[in-house]
C-alpha positions as CSV (number, residue, x, y, z in Angstrom):
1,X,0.0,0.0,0.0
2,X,1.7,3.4,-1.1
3,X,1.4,6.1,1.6
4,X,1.9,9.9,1.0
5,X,2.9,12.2,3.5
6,X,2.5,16.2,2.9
7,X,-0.1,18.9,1.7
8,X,-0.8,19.9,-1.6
9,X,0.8,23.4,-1.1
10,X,4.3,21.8,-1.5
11,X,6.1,19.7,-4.1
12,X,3.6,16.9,-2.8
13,X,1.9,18.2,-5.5
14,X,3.8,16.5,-7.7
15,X,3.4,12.8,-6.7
16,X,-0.8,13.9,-5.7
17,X,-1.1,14.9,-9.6
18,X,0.8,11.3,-10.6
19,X,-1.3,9.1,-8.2
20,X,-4.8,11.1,-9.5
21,X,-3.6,10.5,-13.2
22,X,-3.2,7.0,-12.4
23,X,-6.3,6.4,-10.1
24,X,-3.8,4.7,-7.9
25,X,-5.2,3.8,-4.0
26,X,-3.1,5.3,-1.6
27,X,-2.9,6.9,1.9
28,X,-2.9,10.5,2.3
29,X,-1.0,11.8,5.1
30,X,-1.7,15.4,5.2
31,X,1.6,16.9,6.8
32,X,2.2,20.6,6.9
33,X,5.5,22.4,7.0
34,X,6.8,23.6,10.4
35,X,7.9,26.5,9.6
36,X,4.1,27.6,8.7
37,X,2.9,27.4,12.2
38,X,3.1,29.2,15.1
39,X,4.8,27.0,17.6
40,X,5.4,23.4,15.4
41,X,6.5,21.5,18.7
42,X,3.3,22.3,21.0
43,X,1.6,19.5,21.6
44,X,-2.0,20.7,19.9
45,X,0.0,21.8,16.7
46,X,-0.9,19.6,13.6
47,X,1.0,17.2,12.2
48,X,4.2,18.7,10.8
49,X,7.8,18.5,9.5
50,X,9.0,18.9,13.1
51,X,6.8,16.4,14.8
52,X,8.5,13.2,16.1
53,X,6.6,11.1,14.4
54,X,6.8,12.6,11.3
55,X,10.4,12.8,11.3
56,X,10.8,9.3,12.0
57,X,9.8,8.7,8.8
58,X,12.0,11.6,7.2
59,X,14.4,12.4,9.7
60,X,15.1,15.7,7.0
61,X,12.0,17.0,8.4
62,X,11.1,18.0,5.0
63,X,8.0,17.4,2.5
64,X,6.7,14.9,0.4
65,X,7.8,11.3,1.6
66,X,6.7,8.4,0.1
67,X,6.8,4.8,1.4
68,X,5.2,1.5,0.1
69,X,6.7,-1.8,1.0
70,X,9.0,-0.7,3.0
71,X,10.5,1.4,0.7
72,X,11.0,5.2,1.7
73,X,11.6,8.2,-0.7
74,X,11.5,11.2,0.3
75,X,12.3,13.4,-2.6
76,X,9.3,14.5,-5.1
77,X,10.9,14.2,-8.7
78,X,12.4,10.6,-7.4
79,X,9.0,10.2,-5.8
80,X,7.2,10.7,-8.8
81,X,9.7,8.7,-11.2
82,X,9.5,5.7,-9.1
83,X,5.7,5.8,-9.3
84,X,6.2,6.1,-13.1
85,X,8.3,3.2,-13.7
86,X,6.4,0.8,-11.5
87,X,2.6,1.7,-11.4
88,X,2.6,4.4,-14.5
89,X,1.3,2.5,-17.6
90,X,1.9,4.7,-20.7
91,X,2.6,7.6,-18.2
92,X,5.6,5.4,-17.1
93,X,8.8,4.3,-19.7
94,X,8.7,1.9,-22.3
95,X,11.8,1.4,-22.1
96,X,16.0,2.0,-20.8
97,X,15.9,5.5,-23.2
98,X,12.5,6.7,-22.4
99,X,13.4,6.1,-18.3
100,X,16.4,8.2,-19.1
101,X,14.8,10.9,-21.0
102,X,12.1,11.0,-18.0
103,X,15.4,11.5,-16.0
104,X,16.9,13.8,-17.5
105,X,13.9,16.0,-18.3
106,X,13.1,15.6,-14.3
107,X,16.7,17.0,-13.6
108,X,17.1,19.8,-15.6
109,X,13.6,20.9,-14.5
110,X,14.9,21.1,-10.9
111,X,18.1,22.4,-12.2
112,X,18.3,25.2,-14.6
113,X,14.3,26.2,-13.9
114,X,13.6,26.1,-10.5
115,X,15.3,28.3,-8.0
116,X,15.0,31.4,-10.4
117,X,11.3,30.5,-11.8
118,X,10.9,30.4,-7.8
119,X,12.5,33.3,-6.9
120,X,10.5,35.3,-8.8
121,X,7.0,33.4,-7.3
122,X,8.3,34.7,-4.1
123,X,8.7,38.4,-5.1
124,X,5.6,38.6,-6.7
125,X,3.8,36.3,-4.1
126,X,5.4,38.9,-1.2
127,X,4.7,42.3,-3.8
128,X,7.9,43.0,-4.6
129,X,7.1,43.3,-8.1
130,X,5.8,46.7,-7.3
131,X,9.2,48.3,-6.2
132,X,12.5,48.6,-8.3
133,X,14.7,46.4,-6.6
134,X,12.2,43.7,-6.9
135,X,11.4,45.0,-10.4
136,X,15.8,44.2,-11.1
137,X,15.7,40.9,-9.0
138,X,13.1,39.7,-11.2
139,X,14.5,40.9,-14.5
140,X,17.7,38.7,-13.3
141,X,15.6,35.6,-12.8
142,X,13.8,36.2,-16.0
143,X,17.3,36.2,-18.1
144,X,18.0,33.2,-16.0
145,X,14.9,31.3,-17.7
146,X,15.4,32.4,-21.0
147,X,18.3,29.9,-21.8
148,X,16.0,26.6,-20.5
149,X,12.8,27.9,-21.9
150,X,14.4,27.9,-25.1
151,X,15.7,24.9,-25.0
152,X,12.1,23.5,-23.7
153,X,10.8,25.8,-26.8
154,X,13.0,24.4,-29.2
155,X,11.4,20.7,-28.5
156,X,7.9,21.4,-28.1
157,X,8.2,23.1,-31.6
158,X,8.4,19.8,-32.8
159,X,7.0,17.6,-29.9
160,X,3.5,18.1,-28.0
161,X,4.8,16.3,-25.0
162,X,8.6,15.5,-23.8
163,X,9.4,12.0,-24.1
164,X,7.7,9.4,-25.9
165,X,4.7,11.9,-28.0
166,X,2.6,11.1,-25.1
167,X,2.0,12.9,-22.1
168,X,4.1,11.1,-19.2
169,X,5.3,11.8,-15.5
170,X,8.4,13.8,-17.1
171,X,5.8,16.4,-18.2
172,X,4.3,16.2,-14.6
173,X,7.6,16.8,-13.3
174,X,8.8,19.9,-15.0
175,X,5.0,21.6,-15.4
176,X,4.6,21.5,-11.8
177,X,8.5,23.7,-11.8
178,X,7.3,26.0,-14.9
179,X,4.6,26.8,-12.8
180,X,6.4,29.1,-10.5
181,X,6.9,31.4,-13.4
182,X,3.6,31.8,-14.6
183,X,3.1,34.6,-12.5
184,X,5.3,37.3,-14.3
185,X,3.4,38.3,-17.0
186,X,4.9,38.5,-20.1
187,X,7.8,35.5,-19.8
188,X,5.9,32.3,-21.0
189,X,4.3,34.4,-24.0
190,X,8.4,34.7,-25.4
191,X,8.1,30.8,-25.6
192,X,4.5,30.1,-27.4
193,X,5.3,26.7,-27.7
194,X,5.9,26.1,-24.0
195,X,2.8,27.8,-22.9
196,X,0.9,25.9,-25.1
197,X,2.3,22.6,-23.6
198,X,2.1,24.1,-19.8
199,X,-2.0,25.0,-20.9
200,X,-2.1,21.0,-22.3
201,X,-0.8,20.2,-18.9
202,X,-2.9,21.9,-17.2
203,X,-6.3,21.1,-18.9
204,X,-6.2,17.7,-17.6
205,X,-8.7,16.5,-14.9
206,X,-6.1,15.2,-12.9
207,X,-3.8,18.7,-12.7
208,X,-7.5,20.5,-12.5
209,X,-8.5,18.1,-9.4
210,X,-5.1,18.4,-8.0
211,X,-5.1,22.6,-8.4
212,X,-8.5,22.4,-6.6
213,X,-7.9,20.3,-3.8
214,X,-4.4,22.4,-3.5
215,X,-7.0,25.6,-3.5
216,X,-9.2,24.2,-0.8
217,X,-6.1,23.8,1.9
218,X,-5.6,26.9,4.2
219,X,-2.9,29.4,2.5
């Protein structure tokens, strides 16, 4: 039996979208971060990333984990990979290439996209957008994108998915880290071909049940 610990408002996300795609039964721990309550450690806070008994599962005290036969992940994109490959059907590989692709796809996602596509969520998300020095932090992020967006461009010019002409858990992987740059408002639009692909993503019941359950937990 897989079990799932973490919220949707996290890169839980990820593996949630996976496991709804694939109408997988599972357990859904619902563990919060920490640092997003008052006092983590009192003994009427909810079950967190600093309680004992959720750190005995990831001793990290960090968000998603994963177990299922004894087996314990507790990072999403290896989380979501591993699902892939042994309960993912078309969304997993067909074969040595298409796991590596999935790989290497997952990778470069959390790589060359993440911590500025990130970094600019947070300065918008905290308003910083309205001020010039977030105004130049952003505008450094954004020429961090442009290099891996082109590259992503450059395939989905060609290719409606990433690996395989089908929609797989790669695509899960690096829409749920293109994300965090949707919220600048003119980046994606440079790339018409990855904004088209993030919109296919996104269009499917399973993101759109995923986004609402995500919606419906406390801010």
């Amino acid at each position: 039996m897989i079990t799932l610990y973490g919220v949707y408002r996290s890169r839980a996300s990820r593996p949630l979208w996976l496991l709804t795609e694939l109408d997988l039964p599972f357990t859904h721990v619902p563990v919060i971060q920490g640092y997003r309550l008052p006092d983590p450690k009192a003994p009427d806070a909810a079950l967190n990333t600093a309680s004992a008994s959720y750190l005995a599962v990831n001793p990290q005290g960090q968000i998603p984990a994963y177990e299922e036969d004894g087996l314990v992940l507790t990072e999403s994109l290896a989380i979501t990979l591993h699902i892939a490959r042994c309960h993912g059907g078309p969304l997993g590989p067909q074969s040595n290439a298409e796991s590596a692709l999935m790989e290497q796809w997952s990778l470069f996602a959390a790589t060359s996209i993440e911590t500025p596509a990130l970094e600019i969520q947070y300065i918008i998300g905290d308003g910083g957008d309205k001020t010039p020095e977030g105004q130049a932090s952003i505008a450094v992020n954004v020429e961090k994108l442009r290099r891996p967006l082109a590259r992503m461009q450059a395939h989905l010019e060609h290719n409606q998915w990433l690996v395989g002409d089908r929609f797989t858990a790669a695509d899960i992987n690096t829409a749920e880290v293109v994300r965090y740059a949707q919220g600048h408002p003119t980046l994606l639009a440079e790339f018409p071909a990855v904004n088209a692909w993030l919109d296919r993503c996104q269009s499917r019941p399973a993101f759109k049940a995923m986004w609402a359950a995500r919606l419906a937990e406390p801010a």
